[in-house]
C-alpha positions as CSV (number, residue, x, y, z in Angstrom):
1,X,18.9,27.3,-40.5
2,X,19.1,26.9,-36.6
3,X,17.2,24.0,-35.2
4,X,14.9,25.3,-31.9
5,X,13.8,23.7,-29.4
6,X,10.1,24.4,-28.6
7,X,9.9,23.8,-25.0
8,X,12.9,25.9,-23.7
9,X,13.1,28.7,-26.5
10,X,10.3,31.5,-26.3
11,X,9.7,33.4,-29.9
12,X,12.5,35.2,-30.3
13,X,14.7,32.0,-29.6
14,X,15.7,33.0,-25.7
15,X,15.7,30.9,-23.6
16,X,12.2,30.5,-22.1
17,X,12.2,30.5,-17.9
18,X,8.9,29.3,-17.4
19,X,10.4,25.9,-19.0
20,X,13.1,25.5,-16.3
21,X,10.2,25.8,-13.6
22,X,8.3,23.4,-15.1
23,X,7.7,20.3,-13.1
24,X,10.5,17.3,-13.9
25,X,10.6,13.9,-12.5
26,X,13.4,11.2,-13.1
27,X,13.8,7.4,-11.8
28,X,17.8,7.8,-11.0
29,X,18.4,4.5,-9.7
30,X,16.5,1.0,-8.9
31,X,18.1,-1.3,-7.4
32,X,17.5,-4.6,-4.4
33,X,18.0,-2.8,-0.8
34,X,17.8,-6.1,1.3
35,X,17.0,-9.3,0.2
36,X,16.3,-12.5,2.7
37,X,15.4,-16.0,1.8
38,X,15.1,-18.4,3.7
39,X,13.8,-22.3,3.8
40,X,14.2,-22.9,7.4
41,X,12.6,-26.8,6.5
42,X,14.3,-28.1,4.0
43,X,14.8,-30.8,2.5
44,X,11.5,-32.2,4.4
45,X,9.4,-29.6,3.2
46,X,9.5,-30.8,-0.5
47,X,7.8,-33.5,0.6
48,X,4.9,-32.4,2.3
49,X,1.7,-32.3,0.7
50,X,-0.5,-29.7,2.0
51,X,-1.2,-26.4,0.4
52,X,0.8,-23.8,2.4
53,X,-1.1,-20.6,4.0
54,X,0.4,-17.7,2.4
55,X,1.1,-14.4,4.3
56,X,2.0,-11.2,2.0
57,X,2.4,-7.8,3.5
58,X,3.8,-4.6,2.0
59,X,5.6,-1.2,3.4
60,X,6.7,1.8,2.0
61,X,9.4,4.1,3.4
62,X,10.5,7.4,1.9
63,X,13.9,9.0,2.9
64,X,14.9,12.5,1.8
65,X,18.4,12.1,0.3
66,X,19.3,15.3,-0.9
67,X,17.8,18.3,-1.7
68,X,15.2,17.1,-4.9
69,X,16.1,13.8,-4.4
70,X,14.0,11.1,-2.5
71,X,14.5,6.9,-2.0
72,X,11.4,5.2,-2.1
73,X,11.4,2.0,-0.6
74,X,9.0,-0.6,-0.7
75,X,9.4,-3.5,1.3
76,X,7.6,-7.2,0.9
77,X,7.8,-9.8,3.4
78,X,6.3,-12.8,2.2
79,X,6.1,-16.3,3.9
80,X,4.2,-19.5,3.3
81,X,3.5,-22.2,6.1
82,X,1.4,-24.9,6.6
83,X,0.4,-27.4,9.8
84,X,4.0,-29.2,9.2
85,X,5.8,-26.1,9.6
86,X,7.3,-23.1,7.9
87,X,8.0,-23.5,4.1
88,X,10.0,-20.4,3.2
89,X,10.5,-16.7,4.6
90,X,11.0,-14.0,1.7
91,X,12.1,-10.6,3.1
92,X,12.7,-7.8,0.6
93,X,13.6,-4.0,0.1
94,X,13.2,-3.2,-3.3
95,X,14.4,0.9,-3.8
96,X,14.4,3.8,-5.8
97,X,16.0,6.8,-6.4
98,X,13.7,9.5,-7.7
99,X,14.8,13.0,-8.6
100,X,11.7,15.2,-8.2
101,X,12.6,19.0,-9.3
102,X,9.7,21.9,-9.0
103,X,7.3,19.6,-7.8
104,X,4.5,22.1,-5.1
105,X,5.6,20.5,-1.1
106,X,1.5,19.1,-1.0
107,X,2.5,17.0,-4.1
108,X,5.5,14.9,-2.9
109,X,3.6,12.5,-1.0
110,X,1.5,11.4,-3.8
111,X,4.2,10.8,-6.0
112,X,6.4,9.4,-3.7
113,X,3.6,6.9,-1.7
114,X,1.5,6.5,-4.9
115,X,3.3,6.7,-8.3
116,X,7.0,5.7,-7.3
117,X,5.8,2.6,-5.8
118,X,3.9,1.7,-9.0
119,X,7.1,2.6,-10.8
120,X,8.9,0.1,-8.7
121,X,6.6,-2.7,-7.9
122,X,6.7,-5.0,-11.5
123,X,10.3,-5.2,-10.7
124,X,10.2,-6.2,-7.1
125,X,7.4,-8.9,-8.3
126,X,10.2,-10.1,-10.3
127,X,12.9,-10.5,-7.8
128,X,10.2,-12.3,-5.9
129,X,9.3,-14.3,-8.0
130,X,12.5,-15.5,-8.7
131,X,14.1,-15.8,-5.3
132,X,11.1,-18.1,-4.2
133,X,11.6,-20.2,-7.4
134,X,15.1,-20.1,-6.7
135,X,14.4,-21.6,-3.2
136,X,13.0,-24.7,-4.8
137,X,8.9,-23.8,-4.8
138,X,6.8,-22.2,-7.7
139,X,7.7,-18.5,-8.5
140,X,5.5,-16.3,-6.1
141,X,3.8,-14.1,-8.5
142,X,2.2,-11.0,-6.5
143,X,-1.0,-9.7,-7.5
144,X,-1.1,-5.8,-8.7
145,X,-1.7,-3.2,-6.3
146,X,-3.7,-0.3,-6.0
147,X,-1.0,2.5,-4.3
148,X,-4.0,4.8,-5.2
149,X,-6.5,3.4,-3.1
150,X,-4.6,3.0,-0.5
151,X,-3.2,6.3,-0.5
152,X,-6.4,7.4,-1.0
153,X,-7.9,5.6,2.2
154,X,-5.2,6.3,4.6
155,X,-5.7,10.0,3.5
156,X,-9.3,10.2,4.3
157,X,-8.8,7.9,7.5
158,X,-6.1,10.8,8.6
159,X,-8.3,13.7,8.2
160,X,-11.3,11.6,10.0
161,X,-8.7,12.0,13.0
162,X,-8.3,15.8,12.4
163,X,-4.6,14.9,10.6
164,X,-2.9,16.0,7.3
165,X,-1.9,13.7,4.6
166,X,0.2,10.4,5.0
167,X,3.8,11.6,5.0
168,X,6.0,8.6,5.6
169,X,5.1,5.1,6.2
170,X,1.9,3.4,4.8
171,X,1.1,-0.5,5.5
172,X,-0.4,-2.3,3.0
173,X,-1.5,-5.9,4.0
């Protein structure tokens, strides 16, 4: 007895076309763009005393790299300071490759500036996390974000100034 597979064989066991226009999404790579540390005070700053102020701000690029293919990029700078002086600088680009197949043109953006962003972002809290530690100071452990909501608010701020959906770069601070 022949095994068949339900999604891509109709009834009578061809092959089915509506499966090959379904929808598909894959993460093809992940992987640390850039990566920047820096602890322009040391060894004083070890022994200061004073809480430092942080300063955490986040951007997302997207680059078309082939046809169906797309880089998502988001990047974190990070840096902590206090009245005695800078403590550390953390600059990172944390990518990924996503292969996005039969996906409708008014539904790229929300993937690429809402999902593959929340695909990538435990992973870059990681790397953060361990390149501060590894700079001598307590492991820098981002909150969560919402890519929704800011998708979401950018979006309505565009069409409040007569424009179409965010295409490329948002800011989150």
């Amino acid at each position: 007895m022949a095994a068949s597979d339900p999604v891509s064989a109709g009834a009578n066991g061809a092959i089915d076309q509506g499966a090959t226009d379904a929808p598909q999404v894959a993460a093809l790579a992940q992987y640390v763009k850039d990566l920047s540390v820096e602890n322009p005070s040391a060894p004083q700053v070890f022994q200061w005393n004073e809480q430092p102020q942080l300063d955490v701000q986040f951007n997302i690029a997207v680059n078309k790299v082939a046809d169906d293919v797309h880089e998502v990029v988001l990047k974190i700078d990070a840096s902590a300071r206090s009245a005695s002086g800078v403590q550390f600088v953390l600059d990172l680009s944390y990518a990924g490759i996503f292969g996005l197949r039969n996906i409708p043109e008014e539904q790229l953006p929300p993937f690429l500036l809402v999902e593959g962003p929340r695909l990538l972002f435990p992973f870059a809290r990681q790397v953060v996390a361990a390149a501060t530690q590894d700079a001598g100071f307590p492991p820098l452990m981002l909150d969560p974000i919402d890519f929704a909501g800011i998708y979401l608010s950018q979006v309505e701020a565009a069409q409040a100034q007569g424009g179409d959906q965010p295409q490329g770069e948002p800011t989150v601070q």
